[in-house]
C-alpha positions as CSV (number, residue, x, y, z in Angstrom):
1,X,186.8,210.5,33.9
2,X,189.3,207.5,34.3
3,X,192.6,208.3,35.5
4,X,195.8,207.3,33.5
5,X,196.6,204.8,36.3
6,X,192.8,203.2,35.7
7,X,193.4,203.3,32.5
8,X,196.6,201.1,32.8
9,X,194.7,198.6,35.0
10,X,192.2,196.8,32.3
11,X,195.0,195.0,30.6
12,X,196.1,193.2,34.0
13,X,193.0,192.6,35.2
14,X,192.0,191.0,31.3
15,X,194.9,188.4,32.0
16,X,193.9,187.4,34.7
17,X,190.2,186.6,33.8
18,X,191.3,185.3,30.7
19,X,194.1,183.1,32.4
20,X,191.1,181.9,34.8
21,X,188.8,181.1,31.9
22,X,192.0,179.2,30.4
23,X,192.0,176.8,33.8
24,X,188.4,176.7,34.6
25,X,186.0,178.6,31.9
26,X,187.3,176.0,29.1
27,X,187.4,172.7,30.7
28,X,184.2,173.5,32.2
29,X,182.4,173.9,28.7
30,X,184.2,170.8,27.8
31,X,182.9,169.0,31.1
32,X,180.3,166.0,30.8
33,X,176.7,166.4,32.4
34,X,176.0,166.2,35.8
35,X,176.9,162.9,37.4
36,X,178.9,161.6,34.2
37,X,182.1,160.4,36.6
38,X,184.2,157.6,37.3
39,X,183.8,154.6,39.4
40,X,185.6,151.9,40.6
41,X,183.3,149.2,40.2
42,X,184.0,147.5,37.2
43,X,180.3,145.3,36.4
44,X,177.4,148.0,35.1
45,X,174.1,147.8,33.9
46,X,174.7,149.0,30.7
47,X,173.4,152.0,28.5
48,X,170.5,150.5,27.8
49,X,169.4,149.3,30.9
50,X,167.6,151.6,32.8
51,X,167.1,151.5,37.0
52,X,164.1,152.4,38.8
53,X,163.5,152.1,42.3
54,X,161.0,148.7,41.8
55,X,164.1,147.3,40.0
56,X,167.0,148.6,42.5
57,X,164.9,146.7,45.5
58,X,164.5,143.8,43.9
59,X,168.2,143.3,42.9
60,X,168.9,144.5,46.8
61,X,166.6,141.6,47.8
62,X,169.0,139.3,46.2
63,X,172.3,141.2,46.9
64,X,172.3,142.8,49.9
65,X,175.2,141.4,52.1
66,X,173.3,142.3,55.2
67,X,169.7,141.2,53.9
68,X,171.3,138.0,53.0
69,X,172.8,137.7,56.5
70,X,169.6,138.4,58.0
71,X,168.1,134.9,55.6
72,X,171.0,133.1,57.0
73,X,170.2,134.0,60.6
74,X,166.6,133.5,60.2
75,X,167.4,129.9,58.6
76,X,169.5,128.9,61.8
77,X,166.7,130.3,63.9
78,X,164.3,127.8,62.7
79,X,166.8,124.8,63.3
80,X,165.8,125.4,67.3
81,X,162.5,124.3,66.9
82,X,163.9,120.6,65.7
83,X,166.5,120.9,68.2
84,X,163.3,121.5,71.1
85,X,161.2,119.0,69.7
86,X,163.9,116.2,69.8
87,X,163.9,116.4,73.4
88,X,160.3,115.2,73.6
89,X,161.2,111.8,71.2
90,X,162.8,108.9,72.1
91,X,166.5,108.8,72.4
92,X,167.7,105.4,71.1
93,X,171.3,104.5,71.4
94,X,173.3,101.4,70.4
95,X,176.9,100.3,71.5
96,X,179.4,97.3,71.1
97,X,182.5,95.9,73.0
98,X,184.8,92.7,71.7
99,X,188.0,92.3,73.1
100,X,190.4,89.8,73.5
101,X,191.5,88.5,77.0
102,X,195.0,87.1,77.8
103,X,195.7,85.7,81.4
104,X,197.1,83.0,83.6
105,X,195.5,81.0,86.4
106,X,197.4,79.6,89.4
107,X,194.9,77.1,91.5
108,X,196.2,73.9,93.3
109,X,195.4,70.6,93.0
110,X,194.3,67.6,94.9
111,X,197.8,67.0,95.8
112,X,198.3,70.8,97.2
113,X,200.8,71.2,93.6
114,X,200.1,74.2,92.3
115,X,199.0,74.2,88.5
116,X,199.0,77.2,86.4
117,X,196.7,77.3,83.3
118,X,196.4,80.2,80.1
119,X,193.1,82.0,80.1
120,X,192.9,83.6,76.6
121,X,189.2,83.8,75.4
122,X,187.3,86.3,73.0
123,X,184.5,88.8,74.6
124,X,181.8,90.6,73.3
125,X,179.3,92.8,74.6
126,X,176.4,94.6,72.3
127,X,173.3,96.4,73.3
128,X,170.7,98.8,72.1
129,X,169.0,101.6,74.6
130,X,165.9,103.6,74.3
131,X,165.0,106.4,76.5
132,X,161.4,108.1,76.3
133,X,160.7,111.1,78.8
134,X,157.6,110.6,80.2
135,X,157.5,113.2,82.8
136,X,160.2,116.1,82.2
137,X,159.3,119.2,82.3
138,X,162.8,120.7,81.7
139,X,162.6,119.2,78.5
140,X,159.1,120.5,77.5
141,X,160.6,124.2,78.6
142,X,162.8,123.4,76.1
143,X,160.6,122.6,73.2
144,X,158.4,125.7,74.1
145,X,161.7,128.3,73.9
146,X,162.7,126.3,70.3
147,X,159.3,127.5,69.3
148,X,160.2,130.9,70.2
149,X,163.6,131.0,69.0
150,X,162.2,130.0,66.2
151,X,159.8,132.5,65.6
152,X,161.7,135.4,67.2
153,X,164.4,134.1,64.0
154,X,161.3,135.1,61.4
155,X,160.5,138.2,63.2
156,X,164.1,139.4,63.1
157,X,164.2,138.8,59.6
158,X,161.0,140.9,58.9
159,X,162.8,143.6,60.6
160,X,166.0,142.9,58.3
161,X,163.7,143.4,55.0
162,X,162.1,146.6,56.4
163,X,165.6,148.0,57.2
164,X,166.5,147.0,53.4
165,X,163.7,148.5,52.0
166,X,164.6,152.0,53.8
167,X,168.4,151.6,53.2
168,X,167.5,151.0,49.8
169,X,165.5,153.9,49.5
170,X,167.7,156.2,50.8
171,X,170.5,155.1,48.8
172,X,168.4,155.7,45.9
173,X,167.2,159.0,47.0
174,X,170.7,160.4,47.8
175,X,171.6,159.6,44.2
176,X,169.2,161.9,42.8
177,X,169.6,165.0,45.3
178,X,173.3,164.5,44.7
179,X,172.2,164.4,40.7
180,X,170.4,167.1,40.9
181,X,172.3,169.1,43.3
182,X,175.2,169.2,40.8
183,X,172.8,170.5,38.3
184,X,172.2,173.1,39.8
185,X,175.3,174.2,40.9
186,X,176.8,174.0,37.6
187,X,174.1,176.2,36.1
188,X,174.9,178.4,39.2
189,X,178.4,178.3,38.0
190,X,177.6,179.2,34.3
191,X,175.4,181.7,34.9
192,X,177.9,183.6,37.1
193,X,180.3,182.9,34.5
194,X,178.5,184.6,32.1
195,X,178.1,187.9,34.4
196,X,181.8,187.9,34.9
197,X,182.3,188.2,31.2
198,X,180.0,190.4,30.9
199,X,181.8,193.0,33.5
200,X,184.8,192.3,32.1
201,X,183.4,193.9,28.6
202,X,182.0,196.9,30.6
203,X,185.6,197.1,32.4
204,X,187.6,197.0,28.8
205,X,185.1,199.7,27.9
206,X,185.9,201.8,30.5
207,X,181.9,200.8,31.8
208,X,181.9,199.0,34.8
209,X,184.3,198.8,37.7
210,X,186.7,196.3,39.0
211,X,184.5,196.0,42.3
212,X,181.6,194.8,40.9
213,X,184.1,192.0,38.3
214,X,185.9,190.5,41.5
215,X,183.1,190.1,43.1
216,X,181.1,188.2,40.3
217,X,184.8,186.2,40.1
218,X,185.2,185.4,44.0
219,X,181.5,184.2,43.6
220,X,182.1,182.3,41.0
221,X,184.9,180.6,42.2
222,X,183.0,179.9,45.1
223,X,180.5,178.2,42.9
224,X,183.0,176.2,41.0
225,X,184.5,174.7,44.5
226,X,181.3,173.9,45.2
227,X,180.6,172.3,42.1
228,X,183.4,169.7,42.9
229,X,182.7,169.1,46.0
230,X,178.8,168.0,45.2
231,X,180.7,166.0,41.8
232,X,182.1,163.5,44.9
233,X,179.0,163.1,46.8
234,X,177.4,161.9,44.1
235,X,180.3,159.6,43.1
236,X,179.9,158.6,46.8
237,X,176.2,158.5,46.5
238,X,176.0,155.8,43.2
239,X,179.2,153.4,45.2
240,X,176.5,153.3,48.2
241,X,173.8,152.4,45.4
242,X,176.2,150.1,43.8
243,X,177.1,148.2,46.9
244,X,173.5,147.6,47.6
245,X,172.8,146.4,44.2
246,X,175.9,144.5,43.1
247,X,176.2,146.4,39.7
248,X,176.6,149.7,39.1
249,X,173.5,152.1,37.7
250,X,174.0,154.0,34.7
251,X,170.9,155.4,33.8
252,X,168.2,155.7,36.7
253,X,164.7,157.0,36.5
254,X,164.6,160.3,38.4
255,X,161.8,162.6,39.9
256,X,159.2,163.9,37.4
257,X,158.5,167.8,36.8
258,X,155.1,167.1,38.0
259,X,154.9,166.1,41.9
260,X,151.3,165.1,43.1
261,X,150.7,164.7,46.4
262,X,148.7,161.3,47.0
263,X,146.5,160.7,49.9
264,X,147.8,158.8,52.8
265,X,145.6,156.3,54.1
266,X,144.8,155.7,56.9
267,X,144.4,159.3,57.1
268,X,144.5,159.7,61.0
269,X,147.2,159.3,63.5
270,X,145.3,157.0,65.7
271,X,144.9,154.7,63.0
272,X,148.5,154.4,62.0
273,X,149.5,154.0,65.7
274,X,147.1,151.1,66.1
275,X,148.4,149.6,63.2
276,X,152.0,150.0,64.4
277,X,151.1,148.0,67.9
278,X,149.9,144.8,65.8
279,X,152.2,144.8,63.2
280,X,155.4,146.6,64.1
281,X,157.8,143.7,63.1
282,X,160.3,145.6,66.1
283,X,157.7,145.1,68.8
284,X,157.3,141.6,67.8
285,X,160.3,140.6,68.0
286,X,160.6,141.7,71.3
287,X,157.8,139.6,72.3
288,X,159.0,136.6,70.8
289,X,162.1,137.7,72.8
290,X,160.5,137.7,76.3
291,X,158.8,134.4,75.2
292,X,161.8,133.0,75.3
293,X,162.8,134.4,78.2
294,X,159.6,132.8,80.3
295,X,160.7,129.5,78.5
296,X,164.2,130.0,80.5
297,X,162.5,130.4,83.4
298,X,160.8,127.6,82.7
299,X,163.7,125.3,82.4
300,X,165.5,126.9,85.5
301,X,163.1,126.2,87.7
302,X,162.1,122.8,85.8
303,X,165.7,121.5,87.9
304,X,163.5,121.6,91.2
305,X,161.2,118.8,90.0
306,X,161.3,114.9,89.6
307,X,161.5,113.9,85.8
308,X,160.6,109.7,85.0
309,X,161.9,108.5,82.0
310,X,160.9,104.7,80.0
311,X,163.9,103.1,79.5
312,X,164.3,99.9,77.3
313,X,167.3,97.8,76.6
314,X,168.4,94.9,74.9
315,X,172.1,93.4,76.0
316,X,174.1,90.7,74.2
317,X,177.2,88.9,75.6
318,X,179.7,86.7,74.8
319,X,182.5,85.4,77.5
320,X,181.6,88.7,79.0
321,X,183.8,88.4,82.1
322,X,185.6,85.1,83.7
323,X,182.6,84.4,85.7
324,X,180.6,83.5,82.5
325,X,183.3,82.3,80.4
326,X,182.3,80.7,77.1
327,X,178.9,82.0,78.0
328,X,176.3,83.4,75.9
329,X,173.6,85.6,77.0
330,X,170.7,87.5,75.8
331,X,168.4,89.9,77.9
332,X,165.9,92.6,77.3
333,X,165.4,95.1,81.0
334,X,162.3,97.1,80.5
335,X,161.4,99.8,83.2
336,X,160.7,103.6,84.8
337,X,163.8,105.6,85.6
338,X,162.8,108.4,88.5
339,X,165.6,110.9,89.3
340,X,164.6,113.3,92.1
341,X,166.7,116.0,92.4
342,X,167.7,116.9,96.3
343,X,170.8,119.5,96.7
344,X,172.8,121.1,93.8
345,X,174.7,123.6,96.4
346,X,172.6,126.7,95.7
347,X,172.9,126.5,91.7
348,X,169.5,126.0,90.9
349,X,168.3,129.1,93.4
350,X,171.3,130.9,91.7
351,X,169.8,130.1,88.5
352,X,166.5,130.6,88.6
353,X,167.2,134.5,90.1
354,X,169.4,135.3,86.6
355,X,166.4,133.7,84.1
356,X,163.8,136.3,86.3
357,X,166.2,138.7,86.5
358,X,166.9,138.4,82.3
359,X,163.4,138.1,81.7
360,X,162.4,142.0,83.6
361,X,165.4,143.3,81.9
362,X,163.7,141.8,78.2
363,X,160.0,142.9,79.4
364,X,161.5,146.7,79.8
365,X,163.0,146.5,76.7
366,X,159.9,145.4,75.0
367,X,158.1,149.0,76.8
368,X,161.0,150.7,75.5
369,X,160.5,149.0,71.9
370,X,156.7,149.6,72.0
371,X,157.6,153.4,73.2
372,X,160.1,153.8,70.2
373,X,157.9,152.3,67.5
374,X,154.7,154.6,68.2
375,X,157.0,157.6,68.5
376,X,158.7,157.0,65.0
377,X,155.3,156.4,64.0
378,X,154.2,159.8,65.0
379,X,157.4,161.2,63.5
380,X,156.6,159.7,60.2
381,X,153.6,160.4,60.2
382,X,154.2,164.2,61.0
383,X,157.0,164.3,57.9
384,X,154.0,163.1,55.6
385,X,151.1,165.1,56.4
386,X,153.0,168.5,56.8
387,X,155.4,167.6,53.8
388,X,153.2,168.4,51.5
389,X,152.6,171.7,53.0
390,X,156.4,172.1,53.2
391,X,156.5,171.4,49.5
392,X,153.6,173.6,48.4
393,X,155.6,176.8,50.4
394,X,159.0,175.9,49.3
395,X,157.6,175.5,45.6
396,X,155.8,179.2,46.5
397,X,159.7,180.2,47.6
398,X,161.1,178.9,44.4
399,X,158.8,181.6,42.4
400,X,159.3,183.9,44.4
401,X,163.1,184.3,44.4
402,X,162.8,184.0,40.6
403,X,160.7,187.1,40.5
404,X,162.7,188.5,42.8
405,X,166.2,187.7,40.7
406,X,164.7,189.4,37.6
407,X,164.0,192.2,39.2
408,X,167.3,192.6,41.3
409,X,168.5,192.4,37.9
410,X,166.2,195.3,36.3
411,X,167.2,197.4,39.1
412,X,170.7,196.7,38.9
413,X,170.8,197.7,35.2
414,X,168.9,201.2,36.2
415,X,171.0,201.6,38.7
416,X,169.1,201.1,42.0
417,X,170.4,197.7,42.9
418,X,173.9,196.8,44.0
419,X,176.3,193.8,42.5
420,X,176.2,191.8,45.5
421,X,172.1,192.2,46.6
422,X,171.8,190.2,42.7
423,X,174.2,187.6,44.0
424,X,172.3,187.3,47.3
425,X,168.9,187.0,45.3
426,X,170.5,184.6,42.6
427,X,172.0,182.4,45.7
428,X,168.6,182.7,47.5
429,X,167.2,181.0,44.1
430,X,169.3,178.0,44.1
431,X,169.1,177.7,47.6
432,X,165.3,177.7,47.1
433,X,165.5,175.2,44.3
434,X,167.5,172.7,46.2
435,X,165.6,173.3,49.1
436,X,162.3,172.2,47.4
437,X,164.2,168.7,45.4
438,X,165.1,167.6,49.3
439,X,162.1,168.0,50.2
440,X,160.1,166.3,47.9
441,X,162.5,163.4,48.5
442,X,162.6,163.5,52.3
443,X,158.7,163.4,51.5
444,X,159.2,160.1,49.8
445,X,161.2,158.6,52.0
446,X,158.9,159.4,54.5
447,X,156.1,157.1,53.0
448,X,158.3,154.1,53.4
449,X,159.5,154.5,56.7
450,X,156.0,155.1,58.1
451,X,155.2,151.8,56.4
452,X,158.2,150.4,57.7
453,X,157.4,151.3,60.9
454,X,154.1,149.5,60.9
455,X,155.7,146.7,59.5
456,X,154.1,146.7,56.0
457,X,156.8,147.8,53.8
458,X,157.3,145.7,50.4
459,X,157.2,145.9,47.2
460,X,153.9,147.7,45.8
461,X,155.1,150.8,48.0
462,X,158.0,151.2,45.8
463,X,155.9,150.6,42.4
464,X,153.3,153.1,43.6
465,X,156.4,155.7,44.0
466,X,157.8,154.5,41.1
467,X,154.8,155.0,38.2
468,X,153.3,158.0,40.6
469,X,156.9,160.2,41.2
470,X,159.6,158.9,38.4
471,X,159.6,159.0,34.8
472,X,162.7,161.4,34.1
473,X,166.0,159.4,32.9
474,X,169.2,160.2,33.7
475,X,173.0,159.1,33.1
476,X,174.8,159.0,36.4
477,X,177.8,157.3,34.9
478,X,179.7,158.4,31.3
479,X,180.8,155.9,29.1
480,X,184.3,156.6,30.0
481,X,185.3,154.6,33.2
């Protein structure tokens, strides 16, 4: 039996759910599907044009501001070899003099008078010098850490491309959680919307109770905030993409329904970390690193020995000083230049110490380096082989909350099941779902940072993901921008 003051209630409480499906319930039917927002870039791909993840890394290849640093950096890397090896060739330099002379001369004559006489003439000296180390060993230090800057340059680059590939992937990856994410959460939101009308029908019919309608509304606007918030990390999500890509996506290929696990291989731990000490582009750069460290050395200590040098020139002259006034002379000097150094006050000692000193500091940093590599390695690794369990139980989890929302609902409609225990089950659902999407991304991503870490990452690992994992299409950006 419902009170007279109950009884005056429904047509408040009607208002106010009406008034809140007037805000929210119609512009929400009225809303675009997930993803469909607006971006500030103004270049896209097109409707027709549709990005996979072979097609996003090869336009990141060419557009990625820090990849295309990393070219840049690995281009004036290789100029040090030239600039080593030109310290082994000759050094051949040229110069020329002409001036004019103005002067007087005072000089008595037989008669003790003293006669003065102008002294203006035209002089001109030319030569050409050539200098060929024979004996430095300074210089050959040099030409041995050019080849190690230069090769330190390509290793740094390898590491620049791995780095893309991941950065790209990630990028990718986030778009589709986020893509996804809002899916869900809006159907969340509908479906909740849909239980709060139907308590508000029980409530006009004197059927339900305001409890159990406010909670379904506090729920659902709980959803709806949520809905928003996930709406701007994927507009954040596709600016990342775009920035990597210099265009923004509008249709993407996403994850199919279908998710097979494919084998990894090598299929051991020990293999992989083998792998990793031979080809981890990190750990080779290091080495280069501490090669050119021992060439530093090399040159440092290279200021304790003699060095002889051939030197040739060739001089011209013409009036080149009073003595030889209207004089011309021609003369070629060919001989070995020895310079033996004797006392620099301390800086060669001084030297030396920082090069040794600079080279432990690099050879620690290269145990550190090989340390860090195997242990990603093993972290990768780990990801892989127990993410496919991880996808197997959540994908068990997902089922199993289904079940268990149809029957929180059964028993609600009998009676035995509380409001709120059906919201808990229904979140537990979503939760569930989202849970599994993450993962089978993370277990993606996973694949090419292993790879990465054994520095083998290109492009066939993202065309095997691509035909194996994506197939689904979907608009990230509406028409409207």
């Amino acid at each position: 039996m419902v009170s007279s003051k109950s009884r005056a209630t429904p047509f408040s409480f009607l208002v106010s759910v009406v008034a809140l499906g007037l805000v929210c319930g119609s512009s929400w039917a009225q809303d675009a599907l997930p993803g469909q927002a607006s971006f500030p870039l103004a270049k896209s791909l097109g409707q027709s044009q549709v990005i996979d993840l072979s097609t996003a890394w090869r336009r990141a290849l060419n557009y990625d501001y820090r990849y295309q640093a990393a070219i840049s950096e690995q281009a004036a890397a290789q100029t040090e070899y030239a600039q080593g090896r030109a310290g082994l060739l000759p050094n051949i330099q040229a110069g020329y003099v002409r001036s004019k002379v103005t002067g007087n001369s005072h000089e008595p004559d037989a008669l003790g008078q003293v006669i003065g006489l102008e002294l203006d003439y035209d002089s001109s000296h030319g030569y050409v010098q050539l200098q060929q180390p024979l004996i430095n060993y300074g210089r050959y230090a040099n030409y041995k850490r050019g080849i190690a800057r230069s090769e330190q340059g390509s290793a740094v680059l390898a590491i620049k491309h791995q780095e893309a590939g991941v950065r790209l992937a990630t990028a990718y990856f986030n778009v589709l959680l986020a893509y996804d994410h809002l899916a869900l959460k809006r159907a969340l939101a509908a479906s909740l919307q849909e239980r709060a009308a139907i308590f508000q029908a029980h409530f006009l019919q004197f059927e339900g109770t305001r409890t159990e309608a406010q909670e379904t509304l506090a729920r659902l606007a709980v959803a709806r905030a949520e809905v928003i918030q996930v709406m701007d990390d994927l507009v954040v999500a596709v600016r990342e993409l775009s920035a990597l890509m210099g265009a923004t996506p509008v249709r993407m290929a996403a994850l199919q329904d279908e998710f097979p696990v494919l084998a990894l291989t090598p299929s051991s731990l020990g293999e992989w970390l083998d792998r990793a000490r031979v080809g981890s582009v990190q750990v080779l750069s290091s080495r280069q690193a501490l090669l050119v460290a021992d060439a530093e050395v090399d040159n440092a200590a290279s200021e304790y020995l003699p060095y002889m040098d051939l030197v040739a020139t060739y001089n011209k002259s013409d009036s080149e000083n009073l003595s030889a006034l209207s004089q011309r002379s021609n003369s070629f000097v060919i001989g070995i230049q020895v310079s033996i150094p004797l006392f620099a006050g301390g800086y060669t000692r001084a030297n030396v110490a920082r090069a040794r000193l600079d080279r432990m500091r690099l050879q620690y940093q290269l145990n550190a380096a090989i340390e860090k590599n195997q242990a990603e390695v093993t972290r990768q690794f780990t990801e892989v082989s127990g993410g496919a369990a991880r996808i197997e139980a959540l994908q068990t989890a997902a089922s199993s909350a289904r079940a268990s929302l149809d029957a929180a609902n059964l028993g609600f409609s009998v009676g035995e099941v509380g409001n709120l225990d059906v919201l808990r089950v229904q979140d537990t659902l979503y939760q569930a779902r989202y849970e599994l999407l993450k993962a089978r991304l993370e277990y993606l991503l996973a694949r090419l940072k292993l790879a990465a870490a054994v520095g083998t990452l290109n492009g066939s690992h993202f065309d095997t993901i691509n035909d194996a994992y994506l197939g689904r299409i979907i608009s990230v950006v509406s028409d409207n921008r």
